[in-house]
C-alpha positions in Angstrom: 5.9 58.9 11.0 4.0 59.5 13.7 2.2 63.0 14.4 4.4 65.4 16.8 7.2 62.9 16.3 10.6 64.3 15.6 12.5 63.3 12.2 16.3 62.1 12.8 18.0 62.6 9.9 20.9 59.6 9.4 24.2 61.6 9.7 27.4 60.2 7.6 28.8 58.4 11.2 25.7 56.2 11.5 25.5 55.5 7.7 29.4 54.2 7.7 28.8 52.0 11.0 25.9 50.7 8.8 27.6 50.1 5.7 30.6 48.4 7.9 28.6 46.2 10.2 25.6 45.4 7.5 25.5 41.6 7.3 28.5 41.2 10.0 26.3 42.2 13.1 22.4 41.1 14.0 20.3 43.6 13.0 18.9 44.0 16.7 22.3 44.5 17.4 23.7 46.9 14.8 19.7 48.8 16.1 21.2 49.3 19.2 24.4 50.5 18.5 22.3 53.0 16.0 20.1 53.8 18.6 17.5 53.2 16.3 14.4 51.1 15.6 14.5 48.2 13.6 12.1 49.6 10.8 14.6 52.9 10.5 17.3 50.9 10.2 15.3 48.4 7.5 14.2 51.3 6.0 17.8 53.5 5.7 19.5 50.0 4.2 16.6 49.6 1.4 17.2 52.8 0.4 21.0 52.7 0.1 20.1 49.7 -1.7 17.7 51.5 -4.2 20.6 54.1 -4.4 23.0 51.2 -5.9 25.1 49.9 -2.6 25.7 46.5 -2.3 24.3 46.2 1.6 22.6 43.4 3.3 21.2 43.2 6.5 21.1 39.5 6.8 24.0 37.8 9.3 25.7 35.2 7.9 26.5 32.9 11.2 29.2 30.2 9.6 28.9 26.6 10.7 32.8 25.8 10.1 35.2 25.7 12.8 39.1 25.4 12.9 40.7 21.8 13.1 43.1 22.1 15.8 45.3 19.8 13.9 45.9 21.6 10.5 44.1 25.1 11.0 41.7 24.8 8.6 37.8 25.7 8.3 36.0 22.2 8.2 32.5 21.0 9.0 32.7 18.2 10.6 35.3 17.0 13.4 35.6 12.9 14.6 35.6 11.6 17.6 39.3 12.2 17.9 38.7 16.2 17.9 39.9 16.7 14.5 38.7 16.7 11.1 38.3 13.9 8.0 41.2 14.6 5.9 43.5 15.1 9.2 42.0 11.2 9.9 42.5 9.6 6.8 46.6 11.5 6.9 46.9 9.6 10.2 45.9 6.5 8.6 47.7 6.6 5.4 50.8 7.8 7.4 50.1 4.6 9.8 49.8 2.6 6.8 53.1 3.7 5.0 54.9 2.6 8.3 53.8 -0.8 8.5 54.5 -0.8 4.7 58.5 0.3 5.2 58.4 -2.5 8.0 57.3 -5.2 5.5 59.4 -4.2 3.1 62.1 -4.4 5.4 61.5 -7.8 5.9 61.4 -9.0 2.2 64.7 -10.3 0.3 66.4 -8.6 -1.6 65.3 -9.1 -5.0 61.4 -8.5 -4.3 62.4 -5.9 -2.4 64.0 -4.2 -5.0 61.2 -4.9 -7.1 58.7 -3.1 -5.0 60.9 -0.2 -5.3 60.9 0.1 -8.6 57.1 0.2 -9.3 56.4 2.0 -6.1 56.4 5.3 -7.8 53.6 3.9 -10.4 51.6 3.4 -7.5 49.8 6.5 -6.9 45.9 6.3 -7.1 44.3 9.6 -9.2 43.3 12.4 -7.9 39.7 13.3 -9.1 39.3 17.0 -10.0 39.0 19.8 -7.6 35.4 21.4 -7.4 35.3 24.6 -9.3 35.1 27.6 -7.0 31.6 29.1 -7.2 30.8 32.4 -8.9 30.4 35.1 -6.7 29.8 38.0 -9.2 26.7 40.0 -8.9 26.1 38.1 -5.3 25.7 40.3 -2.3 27.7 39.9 0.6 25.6 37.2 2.4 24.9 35.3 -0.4 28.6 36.0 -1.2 29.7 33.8 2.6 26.7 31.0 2.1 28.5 30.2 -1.6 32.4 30.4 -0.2 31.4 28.2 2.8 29.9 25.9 0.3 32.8 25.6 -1.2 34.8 24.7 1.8 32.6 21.3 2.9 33.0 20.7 -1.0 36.9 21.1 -0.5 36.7 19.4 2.5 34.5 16.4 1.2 36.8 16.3 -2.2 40.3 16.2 -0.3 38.8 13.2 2.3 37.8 11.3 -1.1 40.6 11.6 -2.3 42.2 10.6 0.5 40.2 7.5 1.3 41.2 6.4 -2.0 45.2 6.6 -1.4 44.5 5.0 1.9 42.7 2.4 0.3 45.4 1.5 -2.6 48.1 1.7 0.4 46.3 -0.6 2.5 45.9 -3.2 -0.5 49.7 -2.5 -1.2 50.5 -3.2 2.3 48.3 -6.8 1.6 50.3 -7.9 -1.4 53.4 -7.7 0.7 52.3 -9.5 3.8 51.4 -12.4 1.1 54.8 -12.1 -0.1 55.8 -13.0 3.1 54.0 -15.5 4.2 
């Protein structure tokens, strides 16, 4: 502190807008709301730290953003605005179509066979990444781990995916042979 300077005690108001906008609001920011200086407000959350809170004054920004088509929290959106899984559900749906059309063209008796092993049909699904343990993590690190965990969900269910597309589109080949 400087000499002649005048000591501002933290009252109970400024320490709860701290704890509740810690790690939600940029530290300049959340300064300015304190009317304080960055090294006050540095120095207040170390020591609520040292005194056993679980604060952090690093923002989290997330990179995920909301498909328009199914609402959820993805990282990367196509060309066509939405994201990977919504794509390959559009295809397989696509796919399925033009399968009930062939099938509507085959006789009778290969038709009826199709139906019958259709239900055997379905590619596996590989295991769903384990959600990541957030015990002991502060709140930042707590959002960096839980949006990992949503591009691994998000890459897992477009794999998964991809494959069912796949096995429909080679379905949809074996009929078109039948056909021909």
């Amino acid at each position: 502190m400087r000499k002649g300077a005048r000591r501002r005690d933290w009252t109970t108001a400024e320490l709860r807008l701290l704890r509740e906008n810690a790690g939600r609001v940029p530290r300049r920011e959340l300064s300015r709301m304190l009317k304080r200086g960055a090294a006050a407000v540095r120095q207040q959350a170390y020591r609520m730290r040292r005194d056993g809170e679980d604060i952090d004054l690093r923002c989290f920004e997330p990179r995920l953003s909301t498909c328009p088509s199914c609402g959820a929290l993805r990282s990367r959106m196509g060309s066509e605005g939405i994201c990977e899984p919504c794509r390959r559900r559009r295809q397989l749906a696509k796919v399925h179509h033009r399968i009930s059309d062939l099938l509507a063209q085959l006789p009778p008796g290969e038709r009826a066979v199709y139906g019958e092993t259709e239900a055997e049909t379905e590619s596996a699904w590989e295991p769903m990444p384990p959600p990541p343990p957030t015990a002991g993590l502060t709140s930042y690190e707590r959002a960096r781990a839980e949006e990992a965990r949503e591009i691994a969900l998000e890459d897992w269910l477009a794999r998964n995916l991809r494959r069912q597309v796949k096995a429909a589109q080679k379905r949809k080949e074996r009929i078109q042979k039948k056909l021909k």
